[in-house]
C-alpha positions as YAML, in Angstrom:
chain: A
units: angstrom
residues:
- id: 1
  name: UNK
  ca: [0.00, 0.00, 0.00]
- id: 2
  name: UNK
  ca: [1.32, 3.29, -0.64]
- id: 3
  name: UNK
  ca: [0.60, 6.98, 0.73]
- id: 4
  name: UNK
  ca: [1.61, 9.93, -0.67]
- id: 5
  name: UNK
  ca: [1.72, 13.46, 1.46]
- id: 6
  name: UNK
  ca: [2.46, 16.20, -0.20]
- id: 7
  name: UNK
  ca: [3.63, 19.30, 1.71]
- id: 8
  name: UNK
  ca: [5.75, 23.09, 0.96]
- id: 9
  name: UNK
  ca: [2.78, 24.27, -0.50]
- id: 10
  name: UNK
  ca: [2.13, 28.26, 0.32]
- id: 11
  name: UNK
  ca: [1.40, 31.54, -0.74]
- id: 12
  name: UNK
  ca: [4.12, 33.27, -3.05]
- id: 13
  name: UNK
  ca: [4.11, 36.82, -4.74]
- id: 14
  name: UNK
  ca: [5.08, 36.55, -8.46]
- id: 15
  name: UNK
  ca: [8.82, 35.87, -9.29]
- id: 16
  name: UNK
  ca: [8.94, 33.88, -5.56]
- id: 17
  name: UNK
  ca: [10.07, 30.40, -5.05]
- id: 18
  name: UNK
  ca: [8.08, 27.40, -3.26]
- id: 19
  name: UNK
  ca: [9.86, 23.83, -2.93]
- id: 20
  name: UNK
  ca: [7.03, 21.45, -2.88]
- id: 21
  name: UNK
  ca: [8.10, 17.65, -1.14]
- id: 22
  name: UNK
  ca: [6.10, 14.53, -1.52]
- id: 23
  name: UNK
  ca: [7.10, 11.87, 0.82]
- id: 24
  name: UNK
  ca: [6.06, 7.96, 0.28]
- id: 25
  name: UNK
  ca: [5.14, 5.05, 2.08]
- id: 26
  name: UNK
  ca: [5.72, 1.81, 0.71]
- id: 27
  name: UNK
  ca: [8.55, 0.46, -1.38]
- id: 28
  name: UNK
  ca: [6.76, 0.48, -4.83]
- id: 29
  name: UNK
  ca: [6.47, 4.01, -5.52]
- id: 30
  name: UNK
  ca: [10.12, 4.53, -5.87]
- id: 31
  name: UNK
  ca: [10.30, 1.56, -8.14]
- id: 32
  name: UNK
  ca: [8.17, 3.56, -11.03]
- id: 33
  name: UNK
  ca: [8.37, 6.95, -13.01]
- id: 34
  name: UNK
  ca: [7.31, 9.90, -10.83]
- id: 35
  name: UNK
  ca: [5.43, 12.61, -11.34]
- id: 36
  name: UNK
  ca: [3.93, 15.90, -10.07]
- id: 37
  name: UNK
  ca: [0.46, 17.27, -11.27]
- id: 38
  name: UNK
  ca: [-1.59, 20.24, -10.59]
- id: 39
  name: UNK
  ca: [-5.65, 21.04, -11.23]
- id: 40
  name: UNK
  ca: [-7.61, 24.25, -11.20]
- id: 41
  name: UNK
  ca: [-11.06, 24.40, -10.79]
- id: 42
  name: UNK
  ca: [-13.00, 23.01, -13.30]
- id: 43
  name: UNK
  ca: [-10.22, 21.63, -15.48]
- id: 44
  name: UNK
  ca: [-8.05, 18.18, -15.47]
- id: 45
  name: UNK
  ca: [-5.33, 17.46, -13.75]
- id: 46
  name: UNK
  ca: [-2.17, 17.92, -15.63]
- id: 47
  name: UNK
  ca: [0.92, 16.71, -15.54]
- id: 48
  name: UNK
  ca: [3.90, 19.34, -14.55]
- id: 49
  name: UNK
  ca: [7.20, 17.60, -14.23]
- id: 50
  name: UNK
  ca: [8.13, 14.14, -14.29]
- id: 51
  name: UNK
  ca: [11.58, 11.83, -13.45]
- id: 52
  name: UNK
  ca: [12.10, 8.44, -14.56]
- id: 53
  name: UNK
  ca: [13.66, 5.66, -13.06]
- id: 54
  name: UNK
  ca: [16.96, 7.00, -15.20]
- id: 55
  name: UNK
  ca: [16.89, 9.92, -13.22]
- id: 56
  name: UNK
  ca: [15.37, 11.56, -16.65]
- id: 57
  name: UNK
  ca: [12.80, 14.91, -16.52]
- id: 58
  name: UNK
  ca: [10.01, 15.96, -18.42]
- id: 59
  name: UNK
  ca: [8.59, 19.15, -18.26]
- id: 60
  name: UNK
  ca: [5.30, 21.30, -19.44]
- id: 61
  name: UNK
  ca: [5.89, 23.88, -21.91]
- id: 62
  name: UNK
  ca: [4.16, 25.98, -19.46]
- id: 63
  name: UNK
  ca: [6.71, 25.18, -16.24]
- id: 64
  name: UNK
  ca: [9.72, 24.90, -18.50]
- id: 65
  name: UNK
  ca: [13.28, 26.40, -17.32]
- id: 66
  name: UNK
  ca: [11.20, 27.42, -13.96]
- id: 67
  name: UNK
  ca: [10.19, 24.16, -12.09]
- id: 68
  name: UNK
  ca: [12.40, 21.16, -11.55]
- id: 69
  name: UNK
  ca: [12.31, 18.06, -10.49]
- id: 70
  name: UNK
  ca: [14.34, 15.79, -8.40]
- id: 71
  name: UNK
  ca: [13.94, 12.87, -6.00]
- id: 72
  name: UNK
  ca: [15.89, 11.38, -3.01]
- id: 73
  name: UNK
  ca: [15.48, 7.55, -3.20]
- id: 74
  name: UNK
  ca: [16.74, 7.44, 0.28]
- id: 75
  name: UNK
  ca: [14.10, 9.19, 2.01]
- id: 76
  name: UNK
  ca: [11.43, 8.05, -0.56]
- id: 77
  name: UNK
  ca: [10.56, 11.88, -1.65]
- id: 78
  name: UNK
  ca: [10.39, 13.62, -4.57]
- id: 79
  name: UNK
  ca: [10.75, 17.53, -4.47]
- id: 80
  name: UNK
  ca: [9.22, 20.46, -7.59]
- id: 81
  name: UNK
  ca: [11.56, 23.46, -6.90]
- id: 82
  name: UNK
  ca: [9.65, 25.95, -8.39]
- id: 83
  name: UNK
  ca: [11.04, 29.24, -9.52]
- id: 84
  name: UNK
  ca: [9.93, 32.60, -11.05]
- id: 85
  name: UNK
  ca: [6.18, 31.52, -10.33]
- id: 86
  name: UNK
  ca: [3.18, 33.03, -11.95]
- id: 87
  name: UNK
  ca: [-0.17, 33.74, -11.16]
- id: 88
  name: UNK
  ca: [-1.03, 30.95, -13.70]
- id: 89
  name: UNK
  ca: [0.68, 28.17, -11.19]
- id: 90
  name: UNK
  ca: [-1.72, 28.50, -8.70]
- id: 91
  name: UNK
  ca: [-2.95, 25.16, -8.46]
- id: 92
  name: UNK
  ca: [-3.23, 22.57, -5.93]
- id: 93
  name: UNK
  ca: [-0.26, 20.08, -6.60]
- id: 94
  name: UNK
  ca: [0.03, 16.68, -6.38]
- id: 95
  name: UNK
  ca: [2.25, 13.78, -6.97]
- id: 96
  name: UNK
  ca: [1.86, 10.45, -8.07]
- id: 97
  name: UNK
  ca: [3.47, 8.00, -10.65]
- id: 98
  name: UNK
  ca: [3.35, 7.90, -13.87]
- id: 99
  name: UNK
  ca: [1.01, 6.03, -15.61]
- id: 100
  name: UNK
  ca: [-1.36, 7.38, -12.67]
- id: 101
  name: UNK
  ca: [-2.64, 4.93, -9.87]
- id: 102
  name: UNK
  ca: [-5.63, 6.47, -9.07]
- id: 103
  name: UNK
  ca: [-5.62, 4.59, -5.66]
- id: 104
  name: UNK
  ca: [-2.69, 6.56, -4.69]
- id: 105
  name: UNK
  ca: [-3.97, 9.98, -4.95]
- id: 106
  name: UNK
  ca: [-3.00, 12.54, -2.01]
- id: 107
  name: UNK
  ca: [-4.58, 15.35, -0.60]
- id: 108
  name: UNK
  ca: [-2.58, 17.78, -2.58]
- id: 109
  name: UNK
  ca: [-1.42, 20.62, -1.56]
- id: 110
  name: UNK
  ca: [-2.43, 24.32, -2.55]
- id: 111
  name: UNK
  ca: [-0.07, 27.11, -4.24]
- id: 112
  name: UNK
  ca: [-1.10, 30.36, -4.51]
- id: 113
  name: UNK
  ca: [0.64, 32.88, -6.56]
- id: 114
  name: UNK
  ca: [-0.34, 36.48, -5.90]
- id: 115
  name: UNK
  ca: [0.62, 39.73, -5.05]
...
């Protein structure tokens, strides 16, 4: 069974920086892809940044040369540094893997970007 709790979340003015953590229990998360998502109100949840098993990212066009990803196998986390932020990333983030297990779904965690 795994857990994820996701945590860093905040309020930020524009250009501010949040580091967002998402710490695991159980074994099997760390053995897939990981990813972090966000959703708005009234739209989909989308992916934002992901790290494979390689250690290699994806990123949104949107979050691109702003958010990054990384993960520390030893603690079972995975951290979104998130840099220069916009109104437009207020969200509430999540993590999960990636494909999605829907059974592993967190409570998020909310970001609001505003002056």
């Amino acid at each position: 069974q795994v857990q994820l709790v996701e945590s860093g979340g905040g309020l930020v003015q524009p250009g501010g920086s949040l580091k967002l953590s998402c710490a695991a229990s159980g074994s099997l998360f760390s053995k897939l892809p990981q990813a972090w998502y966000r959703q708005t109100p009234g739209n989909q949840r989308e992916m934002v940044a992901s790290i494979g098993i390689g250690g290699d990212t994806n990123y949104a066009d949107s979050v691109k040369g702003r958010f990054a990803i990384s993960r520390d196998s030893a603690k079972n986390t995975v951290y979104l540094q998130m840099n220069s932020l916009k109104p437009d990333d207020t969200a509430v983030y999540y993590c999960n893997a990636l494909p999605i297990v829907q059974s592993w779904w967190g409570q998020g965690v909310q970001v609001n970007v505003s002056s």
